[in-house]
C-alpha positions, 0 to 999 in steps of 0.5 A, spaced: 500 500 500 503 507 499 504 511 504 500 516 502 494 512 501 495 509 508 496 516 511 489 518 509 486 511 511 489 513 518 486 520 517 479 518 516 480 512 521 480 518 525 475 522 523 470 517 523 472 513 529 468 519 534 462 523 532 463 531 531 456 530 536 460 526 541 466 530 541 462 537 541 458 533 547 466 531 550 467 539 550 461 541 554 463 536 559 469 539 560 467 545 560 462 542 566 468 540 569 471 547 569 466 550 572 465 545 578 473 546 579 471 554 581 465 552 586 467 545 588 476 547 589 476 554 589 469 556 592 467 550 597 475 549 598 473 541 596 480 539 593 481 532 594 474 530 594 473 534 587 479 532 585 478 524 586 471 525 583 474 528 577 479 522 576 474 517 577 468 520 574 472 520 567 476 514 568 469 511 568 468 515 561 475 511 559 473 505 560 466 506 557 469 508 551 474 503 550 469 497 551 465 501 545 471 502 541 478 499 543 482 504 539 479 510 541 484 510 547 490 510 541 486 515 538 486 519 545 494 519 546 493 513 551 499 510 548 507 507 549 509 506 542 510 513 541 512 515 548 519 515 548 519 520 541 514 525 545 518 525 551 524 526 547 521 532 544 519 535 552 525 534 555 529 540 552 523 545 554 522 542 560 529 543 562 528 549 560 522 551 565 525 548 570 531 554 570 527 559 569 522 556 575 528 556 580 531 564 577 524 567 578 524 562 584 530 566 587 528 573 584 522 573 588 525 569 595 519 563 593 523 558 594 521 553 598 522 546 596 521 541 602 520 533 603 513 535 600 514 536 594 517 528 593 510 524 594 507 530 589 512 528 584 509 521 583 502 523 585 501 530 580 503 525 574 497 522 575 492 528 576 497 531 570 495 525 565 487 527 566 488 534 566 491 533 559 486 528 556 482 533 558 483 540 556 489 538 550 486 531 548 477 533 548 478 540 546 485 541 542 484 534 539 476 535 538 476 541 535 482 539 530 478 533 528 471 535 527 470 533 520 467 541 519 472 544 523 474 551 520 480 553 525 487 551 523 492 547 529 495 555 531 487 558 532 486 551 536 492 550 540 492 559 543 483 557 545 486 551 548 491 555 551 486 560 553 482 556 556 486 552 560 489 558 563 483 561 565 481 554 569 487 557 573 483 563 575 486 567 580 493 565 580 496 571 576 502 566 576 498 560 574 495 563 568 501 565 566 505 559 567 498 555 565 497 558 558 504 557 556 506 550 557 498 548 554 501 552 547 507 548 548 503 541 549 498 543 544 503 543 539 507 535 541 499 533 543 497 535 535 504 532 532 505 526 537 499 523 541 501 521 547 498 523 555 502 519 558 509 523 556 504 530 556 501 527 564 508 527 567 511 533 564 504 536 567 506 533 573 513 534 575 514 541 572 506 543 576 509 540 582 516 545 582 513 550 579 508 550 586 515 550 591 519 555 587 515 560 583 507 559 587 510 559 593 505 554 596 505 547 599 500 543 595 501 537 599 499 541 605 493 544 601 489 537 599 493 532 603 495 534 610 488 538 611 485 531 611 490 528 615 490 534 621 
């Protein structure tokens, strides 16, 4: 078969494999979810609960799809075989990030880095993936394959950005720092499909941003008040 005909066989595969009504529905449930983050974690200060209703409620819708269809998950970005390549591709920005997170850091005397932050690593990954299967997979991957799309990968890629720094709302620095890791991981997640990379960049890099430019203890925040 030639390449180019096995390009488009893909490509319509793609397109044909979720229905614009579906993934117009997928939008508007995020959006939904959006909207419950400002009254259930910023309002109501119900972090951990929303947090671990959010998880699960879309891990359901997850494993629902998947057993309609078993390739939506690939077409998703929920895959290994392209993981290496995608984190290749973000390492040198998330290098990058991680400098500048630690000269804003000391610029601003935020630094503050304690044991904390070392459960956050392993954890924020997990919360990371479900945020980009959200905001870049359902909106930047719903919009770029509606069959009657009219927006190209640029107009698409800033929305998502817009979009997912609001989210961040009131945080000045969140927004800031949101809006431009979801411009970077809109471009990999339209060039390279692959949440698994995209969650823990999310992970790790949301994690050290918290304790060096934020200045704020999550861990505290969501975990340790529950504890205490």
């Amino acid at each position: 078969m030639e390449p180019n005909l096995t390009k488009d066989l893909l490509e319509f595969s793609k397109k044909t494999l979720i229905s614009d009504k579906r993934r117009i529905l997928e939008i508007v449930a995020v959006v939904f979810t959006a909207i419950g983050k400002f009254i259930f974690m910023d309002f109501l200060d119900w972090r951990l609960p929303f947090v671990v209703f959010a998880i699960t409620t879309w891990s359901i819708y997850v494993i629902y799809r998947y057993k309609q269809k078993k390739d939506v998950l690939k077409c998703w970005g929920f895959r290994t075989d392209n993981f290496k390549k995608a984190f290749k591709l973000m390492l040198p920005f998330g290098i990058i990030s991680i400098i500048l997170f630690i000269v804003i850091g000391y610029y601003q005397k935020t630094i503050n880095v304690t044991w904390h932050v070392l459960p956050l690593l392993i954890t924020y990954p997990i919360w990371g993936s479900i945020q980009q299967f959200l905001t870049i997979g359902l909106i930047a991957g719903n919009l770029n394959d509606l069959n009657k799309s009219r927006l190209n990968k640029f107009s698409i890629i800033f929305i998502t950005a817009i979009l997912f720094s609001i989210v961040h709302f009131p945080s000045t620095w969140l927004m800031i720092g949101t809006f431009l890791l979801a411009l970077f991981y809109g471009y990999v997640y339209l060039k390279i499909k692959n949440i698994y990379a995209m969650g823990i960049f999310h992970g790790w890099l949301g994690a050290i941003f918290y304790y060096t430019v934020v200045n704020r203890d999550p861990f505290q925040e969501v975990f340790l008040k529950f504890i205490n």
